[in-house]
C-alpha positions in Angstrom: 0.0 0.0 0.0 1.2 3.6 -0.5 0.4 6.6 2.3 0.6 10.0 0.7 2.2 12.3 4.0 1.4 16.3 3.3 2.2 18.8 5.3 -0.1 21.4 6.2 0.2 25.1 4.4 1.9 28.1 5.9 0.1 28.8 9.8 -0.2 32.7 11.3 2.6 30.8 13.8 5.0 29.6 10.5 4.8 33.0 9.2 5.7 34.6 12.5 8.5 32.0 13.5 7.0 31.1 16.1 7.2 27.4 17.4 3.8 25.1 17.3 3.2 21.9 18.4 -0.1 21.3 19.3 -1.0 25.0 19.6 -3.6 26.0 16.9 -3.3 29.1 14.6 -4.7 29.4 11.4 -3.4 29.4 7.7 -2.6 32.4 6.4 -3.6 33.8 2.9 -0.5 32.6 2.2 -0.8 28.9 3.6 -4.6 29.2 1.4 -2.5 29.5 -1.8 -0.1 27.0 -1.1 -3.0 24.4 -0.2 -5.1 25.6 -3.6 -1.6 24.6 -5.5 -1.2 21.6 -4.1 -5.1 20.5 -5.0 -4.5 21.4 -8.3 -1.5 18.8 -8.0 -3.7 15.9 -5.9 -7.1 17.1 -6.2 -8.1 14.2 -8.4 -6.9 11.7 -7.5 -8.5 9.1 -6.0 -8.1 7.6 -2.0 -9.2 4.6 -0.2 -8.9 7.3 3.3 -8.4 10.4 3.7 -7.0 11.3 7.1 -5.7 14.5 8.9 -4.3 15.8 12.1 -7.4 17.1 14.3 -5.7 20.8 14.5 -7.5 22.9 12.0 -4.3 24.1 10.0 -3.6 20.6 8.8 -7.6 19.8 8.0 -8.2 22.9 6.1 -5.3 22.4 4.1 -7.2 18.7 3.3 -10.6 20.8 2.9 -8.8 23.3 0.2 -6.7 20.6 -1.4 -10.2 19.0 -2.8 -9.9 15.9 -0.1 -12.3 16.5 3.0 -10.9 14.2 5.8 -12.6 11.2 6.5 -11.3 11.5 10.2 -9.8 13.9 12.0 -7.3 12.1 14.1 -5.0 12.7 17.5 -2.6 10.4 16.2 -1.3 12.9 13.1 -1.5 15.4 15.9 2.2 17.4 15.5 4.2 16.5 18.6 3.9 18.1 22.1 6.6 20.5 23.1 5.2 21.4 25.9 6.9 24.9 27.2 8.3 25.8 24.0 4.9 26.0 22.6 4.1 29.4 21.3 8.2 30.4 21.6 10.3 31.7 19.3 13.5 29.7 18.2 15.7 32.2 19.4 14.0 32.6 22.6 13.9 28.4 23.6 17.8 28.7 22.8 18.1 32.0 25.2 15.9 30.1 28.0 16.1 26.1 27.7 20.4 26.2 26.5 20.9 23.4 29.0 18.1 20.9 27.2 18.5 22.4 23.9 22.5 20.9 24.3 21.2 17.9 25.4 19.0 16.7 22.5 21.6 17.9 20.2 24.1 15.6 21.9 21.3 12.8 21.3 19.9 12.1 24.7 16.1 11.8 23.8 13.9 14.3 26.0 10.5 15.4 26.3 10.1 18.4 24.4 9.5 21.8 26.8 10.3 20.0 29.8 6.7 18.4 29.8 6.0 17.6 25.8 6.5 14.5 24.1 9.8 13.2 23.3 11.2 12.0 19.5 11.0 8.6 20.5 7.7 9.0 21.3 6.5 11.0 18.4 8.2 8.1 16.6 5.8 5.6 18.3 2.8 7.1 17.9 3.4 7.8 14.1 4.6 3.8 13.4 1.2 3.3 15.5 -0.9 5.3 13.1 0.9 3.3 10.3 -0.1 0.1 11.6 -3.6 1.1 12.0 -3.6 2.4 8.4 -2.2 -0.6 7.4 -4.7 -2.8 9.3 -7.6 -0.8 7.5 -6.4 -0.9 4.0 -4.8 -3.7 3.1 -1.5 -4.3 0.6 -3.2 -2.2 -1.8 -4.9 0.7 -0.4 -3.7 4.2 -0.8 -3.9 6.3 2.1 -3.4 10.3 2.0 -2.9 11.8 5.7 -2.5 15.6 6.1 -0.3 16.4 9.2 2.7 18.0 10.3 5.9 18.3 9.7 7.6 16.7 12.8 5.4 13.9 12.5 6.2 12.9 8.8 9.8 13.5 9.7 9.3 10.3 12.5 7.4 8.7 10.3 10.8 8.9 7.5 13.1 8.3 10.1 10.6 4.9 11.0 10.5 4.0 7.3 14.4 4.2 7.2 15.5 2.7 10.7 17.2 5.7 11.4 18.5 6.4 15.1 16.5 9.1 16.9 19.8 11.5 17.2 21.2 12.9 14.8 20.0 15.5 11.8 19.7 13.6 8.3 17.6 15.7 6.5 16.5 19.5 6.3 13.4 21.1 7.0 10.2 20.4 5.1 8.3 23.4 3.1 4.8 23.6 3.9 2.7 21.4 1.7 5.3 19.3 0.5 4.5 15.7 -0.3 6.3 12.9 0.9 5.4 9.0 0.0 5.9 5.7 1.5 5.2 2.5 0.4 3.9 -0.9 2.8 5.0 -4.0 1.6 2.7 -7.1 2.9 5.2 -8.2 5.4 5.0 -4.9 6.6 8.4 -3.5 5.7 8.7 0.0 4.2 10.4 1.9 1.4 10.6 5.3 1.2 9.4 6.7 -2.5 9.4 10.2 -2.4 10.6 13.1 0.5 9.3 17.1 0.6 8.5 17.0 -3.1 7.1 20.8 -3.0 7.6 20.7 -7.0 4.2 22.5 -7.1 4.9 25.4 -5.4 8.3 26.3 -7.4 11.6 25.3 -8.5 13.9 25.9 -5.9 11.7 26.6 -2.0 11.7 25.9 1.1 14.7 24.5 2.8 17.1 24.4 -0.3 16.4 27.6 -1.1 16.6 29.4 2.2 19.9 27.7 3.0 21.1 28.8 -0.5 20.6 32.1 0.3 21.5 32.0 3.1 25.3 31.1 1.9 25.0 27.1 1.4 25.8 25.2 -1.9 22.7 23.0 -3.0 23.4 20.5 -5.5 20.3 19.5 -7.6 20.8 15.6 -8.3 19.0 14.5 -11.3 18.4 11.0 -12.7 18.4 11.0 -16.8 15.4 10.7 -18.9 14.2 7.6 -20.0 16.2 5.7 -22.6 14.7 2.0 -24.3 16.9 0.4 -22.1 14.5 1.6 -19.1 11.6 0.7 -20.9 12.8 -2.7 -22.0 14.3 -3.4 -18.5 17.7 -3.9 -19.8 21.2 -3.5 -17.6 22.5 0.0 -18.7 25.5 0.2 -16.9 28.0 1.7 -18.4 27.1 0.8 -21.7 25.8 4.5 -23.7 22.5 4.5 -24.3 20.8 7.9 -25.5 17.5 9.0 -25.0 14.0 7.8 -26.4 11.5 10.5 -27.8 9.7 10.0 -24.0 13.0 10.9 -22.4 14.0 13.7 -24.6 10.6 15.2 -23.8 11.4 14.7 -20.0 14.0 16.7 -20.2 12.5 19.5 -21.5 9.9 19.3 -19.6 12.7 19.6 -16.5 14.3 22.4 -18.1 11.0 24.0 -18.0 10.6 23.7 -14.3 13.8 24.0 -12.9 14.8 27.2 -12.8 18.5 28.4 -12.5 21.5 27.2 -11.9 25.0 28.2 -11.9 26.9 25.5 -13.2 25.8 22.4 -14.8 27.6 18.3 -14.9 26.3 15.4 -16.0 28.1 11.9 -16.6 29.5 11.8 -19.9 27.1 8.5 -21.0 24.9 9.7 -24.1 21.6 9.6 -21.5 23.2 11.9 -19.4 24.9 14.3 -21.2 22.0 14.5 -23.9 19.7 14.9 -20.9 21.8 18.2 -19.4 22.3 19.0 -22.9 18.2 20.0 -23.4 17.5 20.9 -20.1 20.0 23.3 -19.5 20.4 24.6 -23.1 19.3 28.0 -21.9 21.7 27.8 -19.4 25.0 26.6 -19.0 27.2 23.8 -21.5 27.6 21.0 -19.4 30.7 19.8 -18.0 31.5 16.0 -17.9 32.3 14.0 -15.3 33.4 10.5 -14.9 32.2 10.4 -11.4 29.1 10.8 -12.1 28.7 7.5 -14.5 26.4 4.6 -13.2 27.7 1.4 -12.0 29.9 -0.7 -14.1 27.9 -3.8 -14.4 30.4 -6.0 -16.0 29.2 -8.7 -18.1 25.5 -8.0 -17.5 25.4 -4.5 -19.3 23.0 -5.2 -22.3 21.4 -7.7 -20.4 17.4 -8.4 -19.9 17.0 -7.7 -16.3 14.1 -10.8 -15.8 16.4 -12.9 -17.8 19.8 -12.4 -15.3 17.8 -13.1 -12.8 16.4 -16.1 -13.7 19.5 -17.8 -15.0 21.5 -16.2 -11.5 18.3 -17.2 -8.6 21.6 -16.0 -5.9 21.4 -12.5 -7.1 18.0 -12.1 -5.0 19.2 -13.5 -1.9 22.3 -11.4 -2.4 20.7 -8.0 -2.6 18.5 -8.8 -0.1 21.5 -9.2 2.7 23.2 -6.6 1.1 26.2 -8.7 0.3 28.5 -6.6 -2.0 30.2 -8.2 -5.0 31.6 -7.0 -8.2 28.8 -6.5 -10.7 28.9 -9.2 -13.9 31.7 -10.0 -12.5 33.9 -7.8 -13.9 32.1 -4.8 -12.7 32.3 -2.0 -9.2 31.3 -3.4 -6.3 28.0 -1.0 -4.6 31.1 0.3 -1.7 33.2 1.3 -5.1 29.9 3.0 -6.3 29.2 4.8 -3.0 33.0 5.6 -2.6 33.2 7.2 -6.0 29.9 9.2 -5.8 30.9 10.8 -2.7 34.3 11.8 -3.4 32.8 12.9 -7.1 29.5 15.5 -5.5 31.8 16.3 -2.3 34.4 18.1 -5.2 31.7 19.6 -6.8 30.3 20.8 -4.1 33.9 21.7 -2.4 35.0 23.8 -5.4 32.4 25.7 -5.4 33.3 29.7 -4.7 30.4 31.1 -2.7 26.7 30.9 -2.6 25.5 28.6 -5.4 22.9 26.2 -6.9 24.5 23.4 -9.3 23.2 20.7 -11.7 24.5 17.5 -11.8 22.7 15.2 -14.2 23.6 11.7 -13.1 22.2 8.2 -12.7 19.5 6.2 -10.0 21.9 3.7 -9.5 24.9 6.4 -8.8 22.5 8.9 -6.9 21.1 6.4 -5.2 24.4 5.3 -3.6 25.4 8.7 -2.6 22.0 9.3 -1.2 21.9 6.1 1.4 25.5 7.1 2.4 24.3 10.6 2.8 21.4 9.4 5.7 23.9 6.3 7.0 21.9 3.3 5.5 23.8 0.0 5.8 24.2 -1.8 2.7 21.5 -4.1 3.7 19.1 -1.1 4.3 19.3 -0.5 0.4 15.9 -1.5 -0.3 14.4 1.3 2.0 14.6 3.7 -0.3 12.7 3.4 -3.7 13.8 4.0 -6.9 14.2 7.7 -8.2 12.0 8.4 -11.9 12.9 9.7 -14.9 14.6 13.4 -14.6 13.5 13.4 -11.4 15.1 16.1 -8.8 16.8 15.2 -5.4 18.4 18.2 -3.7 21.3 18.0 -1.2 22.3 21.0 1.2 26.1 21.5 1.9 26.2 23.2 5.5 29.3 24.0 7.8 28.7 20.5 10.0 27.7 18.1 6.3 25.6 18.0 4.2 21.7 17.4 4.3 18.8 15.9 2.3 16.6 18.3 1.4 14.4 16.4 -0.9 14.2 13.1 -3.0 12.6 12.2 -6.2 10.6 15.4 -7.0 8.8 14.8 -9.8 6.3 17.8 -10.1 7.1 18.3 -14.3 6.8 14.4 -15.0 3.2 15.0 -13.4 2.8 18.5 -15.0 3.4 17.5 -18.5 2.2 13.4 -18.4 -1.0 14.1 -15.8 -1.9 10.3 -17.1 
């Protein structure tokens, strides 16, 4: 089953940078727009429950959106942070330093002395999950309208991250984040603060980037045959298909400026950065941004490999490494040489600036579970990234930060079907 996680639109609170947990202010006129956007993103389609958080500025976003909440529920409530309710940022550092240090040293404490803690947050999320899960079935699609520090538990659930620690950045307000439910209950996670439909470059990513940070836009290549026949690409250079070259526009379109613009020097890369930043920038080609060498598979019908090789399941499913088609990188060569490869880019970067890098899902991919500290044999929490789709990292003083994966917004924009 899939749940659909929004956040709610912008709150009188949001807009004055004030801290809300379970405090209730309304949208603003602001918050209104974002929420009309988004229906005209999700408004049709169709779900088996629609569920929100009982504080109003998480049901009327629902209500606006074109979805009217089946149930209102304490469950999608945002967490309780008790003191710090109604508090500026600024002024729970100036009062609360002592607990404030001790969450960011990882000891997990209630919120504002008498709120909730992560771990509990955490637990009543993976509660709602079950029930949702219970309800629906394997195939149900679920949307729930909440808040951001509850679909941030609810991420860190799907991935089996630890409860310290900061993986990924803030979430704009109304961005949509998917998971998927597999029937023995173990989740991947498809799709994080995808706020495609409220601009290019928002939220997070862009207040960070103007705020001094390098943001790196990750991008996938449009589709070649090779996708469509499920064939092992490789390295092997396969160019685009009509579909992808159309993709790629239709990114271009979207995705506003950049700075600077890479892309792996395999024909469905480079032809991919070549039409979507044509207006732009001439790419620059990288090596480090190829996909996996896959050795003797490349060329290979997917279905067929792993039919005649019945190992290669139980294999990826422990995570064991090995060299691909025997001849090819291992995934810790792949993970090595993407993050040496973005770090430079990011690294040589000479002040405040937004980059393109037009890459691979198997190459992006690897970068991305080393970014949030997934084990090799947590590869499968994470789904695979579409088409030209977007996945932005943050480069900060103290590491870089996810701040969204597999936005998809002009895929949708241009191919509603």
């Amino acid at each position: 089953m899939r749940i659909t996680f929004v956040r709610h639109g912008q709150s009188e609170a949001n807009a004055a940078m004030v801290w809300q947990g379970r405090g209730s202010t309304p949208l603003t006129a602001e918050g209104r727009s974002q929420a009309e956007r988004l229906g005209e993103r999700i408004g049709s389609r169709e779900y088996d429950l629609v569920l929100s958080s009982d504080i109003e500025r998480a049901f009327h976003t629902a209500q606006i959106a074109g979805h009217q909440p089946h149930q209102q529920m304490e469950v999608w409530r945002e967490g309780d942070i008790g003191a710090w309710d109604g508090l500026t940022e600024a002024e729970i550092l100036e009062r609360y330093p002592d607990e404030i240090a001790k969450l960011r040293d990882g000891e997990d404490l209630p919120f504002g002395g008498t709120g909730e803690s992560m771990a509990d947050v955490r637990a009543r999320v993976s509660s709602g999950i079950d029930d949702l899960v219970d309800r629906l079935g394997p195939d149900g699609q679920a949307l729930v309208v909440t808040h951001g520090g509850v679909i941030a538990a609810a991420v860190r659930q799907v991935l089996d991250l630890p409860t310290e620690g900061r993986f990924t950045g803030l979430m704009m307000n109304t961005a949509i984040t998917e998971i998927d439910v597999r029937p023995d209950r173990s989740m991947k996670l498809v799709r994080y603060a995808d706020a495609g439909h409220i601009g290019g470059l928002v939220g997070f990513a862009a207040r960070m980037h103007g705020e001094g940070a390098v943001v790196v836009d990750l991008i996938r290549h449009g589709q070649t045959d090779a996708n469509v026949n499920n064939r092992v690409q490789g390295q092997t250079d396969w160019g685009l298909n009509d579909r992808g070259r159309s993709q790629a526009e239709a990114l271009g379109g979207w995705i506003g400026q950049v700075d600077a613009v890479f892309a792996s020097p395999l024909g469905r890369a480079a032809e991919t950065a070549a039409i979507a930043f044509a207006d732009h920038h001439e790419p620059q080609h990288h090596d480090g941004l190829k996909e996996i060498h896959m050795g003797e598979w490349e060329g290979q019908d997917w279905a067929d490999l792993v039919a005649n090789n019945p190992e290669l399941g139980e294999l990826w499913q422990i995570g064991d490494d090995f060299h691909r088609g025997g001849t090819g990188e291992t995934y810790a060569q792949l993970r090595d040489r993407a993050g040496k490869t973005i770090r430079a880019l990011a690294g040589a970067s000479n002040g405040p600036r937004r980059l393109a890098a037009v890459s691979h899902g198997g190459t992006i991919g690897a970068y991305i579970r080393t970014l949030l500290g997934l084990s090799s044999n947590g590869h499968n929490r994470i789904g695979r990234l579409a088409n030209t789709s977007v996945s932005r990292v943050v480069f900060l003083e103290d590491g870089p930060l996810l701040a969204d994966y597999n936005v998809t917004y002009h895929l949708e924009t241009n191919y509603p079907a």
